[in-house]
Steps between C-alpha positions, in 0.01 A plus 500: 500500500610848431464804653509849421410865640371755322616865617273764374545899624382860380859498350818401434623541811240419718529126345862528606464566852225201481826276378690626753283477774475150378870476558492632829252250585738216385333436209785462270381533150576454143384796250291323195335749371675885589278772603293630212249718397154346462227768480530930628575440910533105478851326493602151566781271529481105517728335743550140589653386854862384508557134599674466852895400478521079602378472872306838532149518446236313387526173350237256325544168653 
């Protein structure tokens, strides 16, 4: 299964400081899509999560 978030803002850099607050969360996250320009006042950047090193995190058994 995959997952991926969806960052939407007003602007440019209102999605950024969604990615980074993501970041300071511990999210760690690879960029899939970069911030763009959908509509007037609607951006949006498509990230997926990074996958933990070996021993850290999650693991499907």
């Amino acid at each position: 299964m995959g997952v991926r978030f969806g960052v939407m803002g007003e602007s440019a850099a209102e999605v950024e400081q969604g990615l980074a607050l993501l970041r300071d969360r511990g999210v760690e996250v690879a960029v899939r899509q970069p911030v763009r320009q959908l509509t007037d006042g609607r951006w949006m950047a498509m990230v997926t999560p990074k996958a933990p090193a070996d021993g850290g995190g999650l693991v499907e058994r």
